[in-house]
C-alpha positions in Angstrom: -1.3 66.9 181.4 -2.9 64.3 179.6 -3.7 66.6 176.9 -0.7 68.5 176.5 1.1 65.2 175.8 -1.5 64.5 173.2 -0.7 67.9 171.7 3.1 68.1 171.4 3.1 64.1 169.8 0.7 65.8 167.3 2.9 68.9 166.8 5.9 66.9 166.7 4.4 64.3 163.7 3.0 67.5 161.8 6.4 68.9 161.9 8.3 65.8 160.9 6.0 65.3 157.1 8.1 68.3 155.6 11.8 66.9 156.8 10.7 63.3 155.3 9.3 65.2 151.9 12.4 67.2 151.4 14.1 64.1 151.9 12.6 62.3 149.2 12.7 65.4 147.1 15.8 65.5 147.1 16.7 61.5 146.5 14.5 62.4 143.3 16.2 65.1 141.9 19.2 63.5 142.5 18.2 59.9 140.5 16.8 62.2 137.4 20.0 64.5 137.5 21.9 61.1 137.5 19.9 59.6 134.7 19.9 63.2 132.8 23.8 62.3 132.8 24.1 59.2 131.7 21.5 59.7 128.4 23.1 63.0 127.7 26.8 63.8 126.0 29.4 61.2 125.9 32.4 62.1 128.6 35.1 63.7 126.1 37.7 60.6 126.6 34.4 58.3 125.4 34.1 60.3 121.9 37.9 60.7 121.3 38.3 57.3 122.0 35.3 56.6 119.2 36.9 58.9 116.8 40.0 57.7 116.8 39.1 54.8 116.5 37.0 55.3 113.5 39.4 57.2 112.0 42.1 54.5 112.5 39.4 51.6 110.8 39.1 54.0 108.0 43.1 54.2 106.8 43.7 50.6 106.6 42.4 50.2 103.1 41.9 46.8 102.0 44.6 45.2 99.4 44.3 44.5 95.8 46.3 41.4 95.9 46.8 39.1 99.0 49.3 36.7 97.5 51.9 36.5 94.1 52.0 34.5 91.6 55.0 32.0 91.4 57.4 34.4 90.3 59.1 31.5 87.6 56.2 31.4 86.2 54.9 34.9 85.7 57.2 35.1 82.4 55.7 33.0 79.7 57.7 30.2 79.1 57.9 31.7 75.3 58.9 35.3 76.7 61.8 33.3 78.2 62.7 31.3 75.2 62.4 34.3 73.1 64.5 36.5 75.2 67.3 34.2 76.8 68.3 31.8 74.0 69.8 28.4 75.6 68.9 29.2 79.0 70.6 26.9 81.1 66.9 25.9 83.2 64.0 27.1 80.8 61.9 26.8 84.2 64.6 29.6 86.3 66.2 29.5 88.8 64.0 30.4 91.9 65.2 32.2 95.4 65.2 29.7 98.0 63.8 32.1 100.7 60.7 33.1 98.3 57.9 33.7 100.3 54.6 33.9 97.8 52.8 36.3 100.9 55.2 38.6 100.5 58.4 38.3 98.4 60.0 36.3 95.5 61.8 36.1 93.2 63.4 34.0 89.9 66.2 34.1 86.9 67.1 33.3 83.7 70.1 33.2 82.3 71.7 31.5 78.7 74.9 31.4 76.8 73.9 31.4 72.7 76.9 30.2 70.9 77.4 31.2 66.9 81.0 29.4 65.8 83.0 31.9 64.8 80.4 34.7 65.1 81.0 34.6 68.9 78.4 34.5 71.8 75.5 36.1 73.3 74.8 36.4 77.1 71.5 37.1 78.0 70.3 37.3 82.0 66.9 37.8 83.1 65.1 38.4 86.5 62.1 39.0 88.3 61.5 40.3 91.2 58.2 41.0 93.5 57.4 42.2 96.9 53.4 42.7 98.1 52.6 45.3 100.8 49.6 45.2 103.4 47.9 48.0 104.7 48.9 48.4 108.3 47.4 50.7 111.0 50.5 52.5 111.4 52.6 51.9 108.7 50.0 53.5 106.0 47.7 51.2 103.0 49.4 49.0 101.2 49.1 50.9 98.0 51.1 53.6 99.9 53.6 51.3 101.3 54.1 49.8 97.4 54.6 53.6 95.8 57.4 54.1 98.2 59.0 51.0 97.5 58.8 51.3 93.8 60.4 54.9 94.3 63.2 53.6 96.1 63.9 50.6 93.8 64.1 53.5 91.2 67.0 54.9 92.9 68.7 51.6 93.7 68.8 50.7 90.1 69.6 54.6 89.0 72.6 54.3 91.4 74.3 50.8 90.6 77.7 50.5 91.2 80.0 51.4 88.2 77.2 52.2 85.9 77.3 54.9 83.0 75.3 56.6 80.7 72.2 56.2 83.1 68.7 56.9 81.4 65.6 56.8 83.6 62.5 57.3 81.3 58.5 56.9 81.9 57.4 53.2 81.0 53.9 53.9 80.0 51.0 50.7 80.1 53.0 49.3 83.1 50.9 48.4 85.7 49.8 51.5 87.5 52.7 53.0 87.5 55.8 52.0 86.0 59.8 53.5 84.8 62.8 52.2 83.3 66.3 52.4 83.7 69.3 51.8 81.1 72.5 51.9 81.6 76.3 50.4 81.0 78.6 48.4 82.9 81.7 47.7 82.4 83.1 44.2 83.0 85.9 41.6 80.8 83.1 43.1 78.4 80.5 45.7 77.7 77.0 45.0 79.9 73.8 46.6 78.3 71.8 47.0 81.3 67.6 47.3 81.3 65.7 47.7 84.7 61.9 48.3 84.9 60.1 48.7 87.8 56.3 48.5 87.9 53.8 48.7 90.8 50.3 47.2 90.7 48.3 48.6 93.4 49.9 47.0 96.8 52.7 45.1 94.7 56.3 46.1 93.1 57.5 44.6 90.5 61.4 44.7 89.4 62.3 43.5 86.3 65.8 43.3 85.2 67.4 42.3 81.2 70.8 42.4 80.5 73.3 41.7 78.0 76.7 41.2 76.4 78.8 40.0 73.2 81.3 37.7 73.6 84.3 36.6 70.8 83.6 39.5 68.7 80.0 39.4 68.5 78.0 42.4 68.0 76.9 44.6 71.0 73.4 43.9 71.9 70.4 46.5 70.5 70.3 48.3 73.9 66.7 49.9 72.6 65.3 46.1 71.3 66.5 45.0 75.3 64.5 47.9 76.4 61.2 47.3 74.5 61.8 43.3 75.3 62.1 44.5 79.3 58.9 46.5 79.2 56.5 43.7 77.2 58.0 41.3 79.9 56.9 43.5 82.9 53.4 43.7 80.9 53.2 40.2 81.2 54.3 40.0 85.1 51.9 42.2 86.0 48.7 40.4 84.2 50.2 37.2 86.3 49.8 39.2 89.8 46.4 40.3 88.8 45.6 36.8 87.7 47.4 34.6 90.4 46.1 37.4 93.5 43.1 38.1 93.8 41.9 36.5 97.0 41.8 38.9 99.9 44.1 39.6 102.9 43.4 40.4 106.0 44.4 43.8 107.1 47.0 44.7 109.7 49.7 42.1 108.9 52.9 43.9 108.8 55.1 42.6 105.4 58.9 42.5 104.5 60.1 46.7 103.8 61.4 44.9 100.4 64.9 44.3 99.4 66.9 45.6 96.3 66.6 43.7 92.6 69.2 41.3 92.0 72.5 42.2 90.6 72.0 43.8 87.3 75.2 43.0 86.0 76.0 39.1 86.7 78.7 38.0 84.4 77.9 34.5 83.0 79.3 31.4 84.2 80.8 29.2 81.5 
């Protein structure tokens, strides 16, 4: 009896090694399976995540220019002289909500009197709005090109204006067009608009003027040429008074039309 006890605790042992080594079989397979997972192919969600996330660090180009020059000050003070004899502040007039992160803007404007020869208005303005890339918005290059194209069709649609010429202004920044046209007032207005982009910033230039007391019409081609050397000379002051970099993402003002092209002097 003894013996047969003896027996069937041996049989029972011998029978129990194969249950515990299947066991542990199996708690190994299952740790390498596990660890196979986790050093093998990222979970779909994980590499879209990635990619889109690379993809989205890869549009936000970073900006030429993260600031503007003072904008009464990016027309040589002789440019001024030259082109709006007696202004009436040599130093312009600058808008009071300028901004010099995103948007400003300053104007010129003089009565020349000649006795009986009569008078000569002249007005001139600057304008300039600067564009950050943003994430979903586009670069700031982009954002610029589609401002300048719209300022093209503010200026080519001013209210009451004739004889509208829109032509290529070539050597303006990186890209840059005028516009000429007529207004009539209490007198003839001779009308110049160029606009200009840099890379991420739009420039808006306007020259305008008129005879008064039977003075002669003003050259409408010299007002032109006098416009586009102006815009030449905004544009080396952004590249020179810009150049520090901004920090991407900051969202900046959509822009706003150029001042009045036809403002009729005050006397």
């Amino acid at each position: 009896m003894h013996r047969s006890a003896s027996r069937l605790t041996r049989v029972l042992a011998c029978a129990a090694v194969p249950v515990i080594l299947t066991v542990a079989g199996c708690s190994s397979d299952s740790g390498k399976s596990s660890s196979a997972s986790g050093s093998g192919k990222k979970s779909p969600s994980s590499s879209s995540s990635a990619q889109s996330g690379a993809k989205g660090s890869a549009t936000l180009e970073k900006v030429a220019f993260a600031k503007l020059p003072d904008p009464c000050k990016s027309v040589p003070a002789k440019t001024v002289e030259a082109l709006v004899h007696d202004a009436k502040d040599k130093n312009g007039t600058a808008a009071k909500s300028n901004d010099l992160a995103n948007r400003a803007s300053c104007s010129w404007n003089g009565l020349e009197t000649d006795g009986t020869k009569g008078s000569q208005y002249r007005w001139l303005s600057v304008s300039l709005v600067r564009y950050d890339s943003h994430a979903s918005l586009g670069s700031g290059n982009k954002r610029a090109e589609e401002q300048y194209n719209k300022q093209i069709e503010l200026a080519k649609t001013t209210k009451d204006a004739h004889d509208v010429k829109v032509e290529q202004a070539g050597g303006v920044g990186d890209q840059g067009t005028s516009v000429v046209y007529g207004i009539k007032k209490d007198v003839d207005f001779f009308n110049t608009t160029v606009i200009a982009r840099t890379q991420n910033v739009v420039i808006t230039l306007d020259f305008n003027g008129a005879a008064y007391e039977g003075a002669g019409a003003p050259d409408q081609a010299k007002l032109l040429q006098d416009a586009i050397n102006a815009t030449k000379e905004v544009v080396t002051s952004v590249a020179n008074g810009g150049t520090e970099q901004a920090p991407s993402g900051a969202e900046s003002p959509s822009g706003s039309a150029s001042p009045s092209a036809s403002a009729s002097p005050k006397q």
